[in-house]
N, C-alpha and C positions, 0 to 999 in steps of 0.2 A: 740156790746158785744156778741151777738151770734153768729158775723162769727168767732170772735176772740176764743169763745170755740169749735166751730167746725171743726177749724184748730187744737186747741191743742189735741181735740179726735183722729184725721187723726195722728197726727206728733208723738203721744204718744208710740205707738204701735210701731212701727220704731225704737225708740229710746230704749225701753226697750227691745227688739230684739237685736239690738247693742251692748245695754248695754251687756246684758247677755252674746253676744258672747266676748267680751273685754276682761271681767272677766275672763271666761275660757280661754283664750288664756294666759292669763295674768298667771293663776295660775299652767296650765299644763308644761309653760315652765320655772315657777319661780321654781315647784318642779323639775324640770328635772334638771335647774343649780344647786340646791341643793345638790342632787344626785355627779352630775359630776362632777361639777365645785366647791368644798366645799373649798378655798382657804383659810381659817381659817384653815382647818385640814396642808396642806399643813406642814412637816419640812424637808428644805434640809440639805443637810450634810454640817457638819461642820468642815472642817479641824485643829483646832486648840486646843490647848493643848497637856496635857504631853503623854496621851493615845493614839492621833494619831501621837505624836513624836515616841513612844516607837515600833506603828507598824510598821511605818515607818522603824524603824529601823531591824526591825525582819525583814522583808518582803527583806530587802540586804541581809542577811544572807544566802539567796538561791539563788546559781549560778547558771550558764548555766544549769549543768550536772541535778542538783537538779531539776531545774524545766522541765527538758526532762525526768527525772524518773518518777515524780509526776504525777499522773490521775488530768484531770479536776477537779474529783469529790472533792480532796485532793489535792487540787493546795497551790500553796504558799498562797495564797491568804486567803484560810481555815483555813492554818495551823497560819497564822501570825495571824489572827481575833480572833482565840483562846486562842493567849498569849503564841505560841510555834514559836522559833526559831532553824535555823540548823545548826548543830554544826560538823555533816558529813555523810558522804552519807547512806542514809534511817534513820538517825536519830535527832529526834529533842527533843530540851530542853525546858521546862518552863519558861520565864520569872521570875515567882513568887516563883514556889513552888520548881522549877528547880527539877521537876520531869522530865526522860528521855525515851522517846514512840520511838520504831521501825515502821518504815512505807514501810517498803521494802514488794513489791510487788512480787507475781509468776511472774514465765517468763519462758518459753517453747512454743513450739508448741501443746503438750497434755493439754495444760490448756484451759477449756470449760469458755463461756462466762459464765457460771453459779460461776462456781468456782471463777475467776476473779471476779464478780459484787460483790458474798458474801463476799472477801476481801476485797473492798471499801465500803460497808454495815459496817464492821466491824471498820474497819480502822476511817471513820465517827463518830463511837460512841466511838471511843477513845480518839478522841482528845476532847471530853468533859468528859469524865470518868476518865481518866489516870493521872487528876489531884489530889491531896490530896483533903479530904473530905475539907478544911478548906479555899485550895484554892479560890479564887475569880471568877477564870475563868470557874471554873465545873459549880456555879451558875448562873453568869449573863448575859450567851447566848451569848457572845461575841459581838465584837464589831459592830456596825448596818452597814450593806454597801450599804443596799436596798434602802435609800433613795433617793431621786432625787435631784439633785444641781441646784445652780444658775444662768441658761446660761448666764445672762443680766452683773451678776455681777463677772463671769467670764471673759466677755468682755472687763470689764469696769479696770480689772485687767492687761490684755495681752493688751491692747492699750497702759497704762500710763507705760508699761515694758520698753519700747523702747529697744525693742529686734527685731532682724533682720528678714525679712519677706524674703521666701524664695518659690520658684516654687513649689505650692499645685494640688493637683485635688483637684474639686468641689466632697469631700464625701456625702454631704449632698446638691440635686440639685433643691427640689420642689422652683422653683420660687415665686409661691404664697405666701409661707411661709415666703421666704427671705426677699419680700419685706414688709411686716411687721416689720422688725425690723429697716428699714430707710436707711439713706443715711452712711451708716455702714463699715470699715473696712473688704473686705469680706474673706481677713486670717485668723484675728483673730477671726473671727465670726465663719469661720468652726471650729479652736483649740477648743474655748469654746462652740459648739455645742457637742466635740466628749472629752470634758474633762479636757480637758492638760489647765495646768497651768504654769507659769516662774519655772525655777528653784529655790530651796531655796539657794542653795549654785551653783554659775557658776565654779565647779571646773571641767578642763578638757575637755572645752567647750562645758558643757551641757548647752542649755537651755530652753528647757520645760519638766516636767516633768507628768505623772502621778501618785495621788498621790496613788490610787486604787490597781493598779498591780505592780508598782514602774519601770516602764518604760521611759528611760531617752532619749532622743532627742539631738546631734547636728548638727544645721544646716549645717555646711559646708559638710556634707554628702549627701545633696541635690542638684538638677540639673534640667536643663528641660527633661536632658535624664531622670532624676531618681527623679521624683517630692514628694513631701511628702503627703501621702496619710495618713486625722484624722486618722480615721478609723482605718486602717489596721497596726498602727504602734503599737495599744497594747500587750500587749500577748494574747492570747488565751483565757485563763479562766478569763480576768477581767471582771468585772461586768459592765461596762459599756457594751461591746459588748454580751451579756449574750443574749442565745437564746428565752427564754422563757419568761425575762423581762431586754430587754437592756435599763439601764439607761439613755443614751442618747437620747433615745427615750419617755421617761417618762419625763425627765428634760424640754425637748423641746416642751412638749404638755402642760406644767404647765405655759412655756412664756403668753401665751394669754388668759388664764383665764380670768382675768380681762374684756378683751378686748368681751368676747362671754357673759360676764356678764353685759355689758352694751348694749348689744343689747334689754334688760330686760324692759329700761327704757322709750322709745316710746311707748311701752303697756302700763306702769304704764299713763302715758299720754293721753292715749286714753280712760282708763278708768274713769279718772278724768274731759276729758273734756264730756264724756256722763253725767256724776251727775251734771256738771253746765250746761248743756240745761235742763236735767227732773226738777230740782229742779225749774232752773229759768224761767220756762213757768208758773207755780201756783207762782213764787216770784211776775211778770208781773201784773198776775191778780190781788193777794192780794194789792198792788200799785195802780190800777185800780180802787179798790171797795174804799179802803183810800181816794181817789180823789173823789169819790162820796157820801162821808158821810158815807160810811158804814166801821165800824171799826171791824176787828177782831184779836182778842187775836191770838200774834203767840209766841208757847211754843220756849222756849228756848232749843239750836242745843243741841245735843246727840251726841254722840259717836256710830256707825254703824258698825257691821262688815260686810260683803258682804251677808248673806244670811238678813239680818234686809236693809239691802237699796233693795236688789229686793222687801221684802214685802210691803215696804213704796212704791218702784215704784207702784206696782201693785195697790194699798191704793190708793192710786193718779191719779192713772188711771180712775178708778172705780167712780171717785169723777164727 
């Protein structure tokens, strides 16, 4: 009986060391996926309905010429999210309220970047002002494009297309990454890493589409001399390729969420199996004194939060 408590003096102290470090390991990294990885917040864009039919359709309305006049800042892109479509060169119409905005830019050599940047400052705040008070588009900040999409289930879309697969660069090359997503189609897996999706209509042999910058794709333009590069086939100012926060790069770090969130769970495990050694060394004994006639009252289990099991440990310790 007394080497048996003298073990549990020796083994106790060890244990509640462990324990404690468990705990914090446990909860510095459950608040960090918190933080990070808050997959509940998580919404990706949704392409469907009448509001991304109708930008869609805005967003054709600006030819070549149109979107080689257009700044970044004021790309079609902007201008279509707005609820303004172009009806001819430097001018575009409302949707709704079919109010009609100038967007012609200076152009010279005398013109200072100062000058220039105040007319896209300017230009900016028209396309939300220059709607009627009543209009819809002045208030509700236009349509969201910041979100991140669903690489997996982009995939899952371009596989079952049986559309024609055609001589790609590897745009997207971290091998680590790639194998993560399995024994995979690695065409389709670049389209849906950098966006594209099938066409909605295969007229004129398109068939991927972006539905973002409205950049269309046919394959027989493709070669090994002339491969098709995700990436480099959007326009410019889409938001996917966006300098500051390119979507395909956000879209592609939400994949594995999941997956760094269950790295969580072998702590929660280690934690657990520390409370059934501390507890079950005095469960042992109480068992022990039982077999020897001696009986004692054991209160019925509680409910613990983590700072109430160290005191009980220490309680127990001390015993």
């Amino acid at each position: 009986m007394l080497k048996r408590k003298a073990d549990t003096e020796l083994e106790c102290p060890v244990l509640v060391k462990n324990l404690r470090r468990s705990i914090s390991e446990f909860l510095v990294e459950n608040e960090a996926a918190n933080v990070k990885n808050d997959d509940g917040n998580i919404e990706f864009l949704d392409y469907g309905g009448e509001r991304w039919e109708k930008y869609r359709q805005r967003l054709a309305t600006f030819d070549l010429k149109s979107r080689i006049l257009l700044s970044k800042e004021v790309s079609p892109v902007e201008c279509a999210r707005h609820g303004w479509k172009n009806i001819r060169d430097d001018f575009l119409q409302c949707d709704d309220c079919e109010k009609i905005l100038c967007v012609k830019m200076p152009v010279g050599e005398d013109i200072t970047n100062r000058v220039f940047n105040r007319c896209i400052w300017y230009i900016q705040r028209r396309l939300v002002e220059a709607h009627t008070v009543i209009c819809p588009w002045r208030t509700n900040g236009g349509l969201s494009i910041s979100n991140p999409y669903d690489v997996i289930e982009r995939y899952k879309v371009l596989a079952e297309s049986n559309l024609p697969e055609v001589d790609f660069v590897k745009a997207f090359d971290d091998e680590e990454s790639l194998k993560k997503f399995g024994n995979v189609n690695q065409f389709f897996l670049q389209m849906a890493i950098f966006g594209w999706l099938p066409a909605e209509k295969n007229n004129e042999g398109i068939q991927f589409s972006c539905h973002l910058c409205g950049r269309d794709l046919k394959c027989c333009v493709f070669s090994q001399k002339l491969p098709l590069n995700p990436m480099e086939e959007h326009h410019s100012y889409c938001p996917i390729l966006d300098k500051i926060y390119p979507l395909w790069s956000e879209s592609l770090r939400n994949v594995h969420k999941l997956k760094k969130n269950e790295s969580l769970i072998p702590k929660l495990w280690n934690v657990k199996s520390m409370l059934k050694r501390i507890f079950g060394i005095k469960g042992k004994e109480q068992q022990k004194e039982v077999q020897d006639g001696e009986e004692e009252e054991i209160p019925p289990p509680t409910k613990l939060n983590v700072a109430e099991i160290v005191e009980e440990v220490e309680r127990r310790k001390s015993i």
